[in-house]
C-alpha positions as CSV (number, residue, x, y, z in Angstrom):
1,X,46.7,-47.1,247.9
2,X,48.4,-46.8,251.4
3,X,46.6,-44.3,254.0
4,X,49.3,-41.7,253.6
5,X,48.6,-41.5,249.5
6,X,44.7,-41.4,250.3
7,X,45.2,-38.4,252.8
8,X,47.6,-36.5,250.2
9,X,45.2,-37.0,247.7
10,X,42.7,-35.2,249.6
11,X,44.7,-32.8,250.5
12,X,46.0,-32.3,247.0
13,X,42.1,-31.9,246.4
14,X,41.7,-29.5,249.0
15,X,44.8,-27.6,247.6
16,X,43.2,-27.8,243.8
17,X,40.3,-26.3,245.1
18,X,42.3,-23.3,246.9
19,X,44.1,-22.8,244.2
20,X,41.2,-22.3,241.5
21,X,39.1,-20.1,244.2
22,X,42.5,-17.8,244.1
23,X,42.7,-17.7,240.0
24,X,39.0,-16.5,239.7
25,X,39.6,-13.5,242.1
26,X,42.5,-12.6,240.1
27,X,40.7,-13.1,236.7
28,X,37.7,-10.9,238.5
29,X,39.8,-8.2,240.1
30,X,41.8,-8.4,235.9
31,X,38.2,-7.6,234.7
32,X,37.2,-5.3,237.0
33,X,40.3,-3.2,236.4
34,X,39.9,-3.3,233.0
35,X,35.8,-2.0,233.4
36,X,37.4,0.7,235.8
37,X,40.1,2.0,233.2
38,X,37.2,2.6,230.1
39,X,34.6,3.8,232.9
40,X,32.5,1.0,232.8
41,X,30.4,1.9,236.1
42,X,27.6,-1.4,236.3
43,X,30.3,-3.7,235.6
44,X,32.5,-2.2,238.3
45,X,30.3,-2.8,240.7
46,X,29.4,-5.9,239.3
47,X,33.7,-7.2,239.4
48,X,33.4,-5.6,243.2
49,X,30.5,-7.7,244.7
50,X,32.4,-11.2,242.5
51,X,35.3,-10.1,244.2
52,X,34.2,-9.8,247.6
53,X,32.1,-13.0,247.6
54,X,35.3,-14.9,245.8
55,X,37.7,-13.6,248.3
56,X,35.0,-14.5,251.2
57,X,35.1,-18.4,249.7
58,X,38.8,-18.2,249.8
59,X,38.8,-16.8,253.3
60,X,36.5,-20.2,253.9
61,X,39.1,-22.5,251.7
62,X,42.1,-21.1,253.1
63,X,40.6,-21.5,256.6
64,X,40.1,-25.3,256.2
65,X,43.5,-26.0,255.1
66,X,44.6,-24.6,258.2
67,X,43.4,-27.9,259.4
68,X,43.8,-30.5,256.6
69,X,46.5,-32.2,257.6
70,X,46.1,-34.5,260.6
71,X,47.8,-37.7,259.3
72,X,50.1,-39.1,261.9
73,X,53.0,-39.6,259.7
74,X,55.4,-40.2,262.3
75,X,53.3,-43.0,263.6
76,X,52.9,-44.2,260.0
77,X,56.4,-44.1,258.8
78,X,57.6,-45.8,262.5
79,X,55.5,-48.7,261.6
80,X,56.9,-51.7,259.9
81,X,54.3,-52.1,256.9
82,X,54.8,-48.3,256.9
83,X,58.2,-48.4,256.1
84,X,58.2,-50.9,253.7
85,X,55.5,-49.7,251.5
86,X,55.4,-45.7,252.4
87,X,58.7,-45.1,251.1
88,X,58.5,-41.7,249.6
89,X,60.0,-41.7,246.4
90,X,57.3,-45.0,245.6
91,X,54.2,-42.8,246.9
92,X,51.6,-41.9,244.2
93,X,48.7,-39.3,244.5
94,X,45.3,-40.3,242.3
């Protein structure tokens, strides 16, 4: 595996990880609606305090991808072993 699949492996990692932090604040904001439309008052609050400590990790996630990539690709695809083994359409992640 090249450099340039290892670092879009971890960023695809990174990205995995986003991306299930975001589908439990939707399924927890789903449930909470669904406590606030029968009046279920302790699991409102419950859904309320998930949901602010789920959003606070994705604040946290989202914050670190602002950074993830740092891979000199240029430098990588300007250099001859580069160019003969990066070649997009041959790359492969995990």
């Amino acid at each position: 595996m090249s450099d340039l699949e290892k670092q879009l492996s971890v960023l695809d990692s990174q990205l995995e990880t986003a991306q299930k932090i975001a589908k439990s604040v939707v399924l927890s904001i789903n449930r909470t609606r669904a406590a606030v439309k029968v009046g279920r008052i302790n699991d409102v609050v419950r859904g309320l305090n998930t949901i602010s400590q789920q959003v606070a990790e994705a604040g946290e996630a989202a914050s670190r991808l602002g950074n993830a990539w740092t891979f000199d690709t240029i430098g990588y695809m300007a250099n001859e072993t580069g160019r003969q083994s990066g070649s997009w359409a041959q790359l492969k992640i995990r």
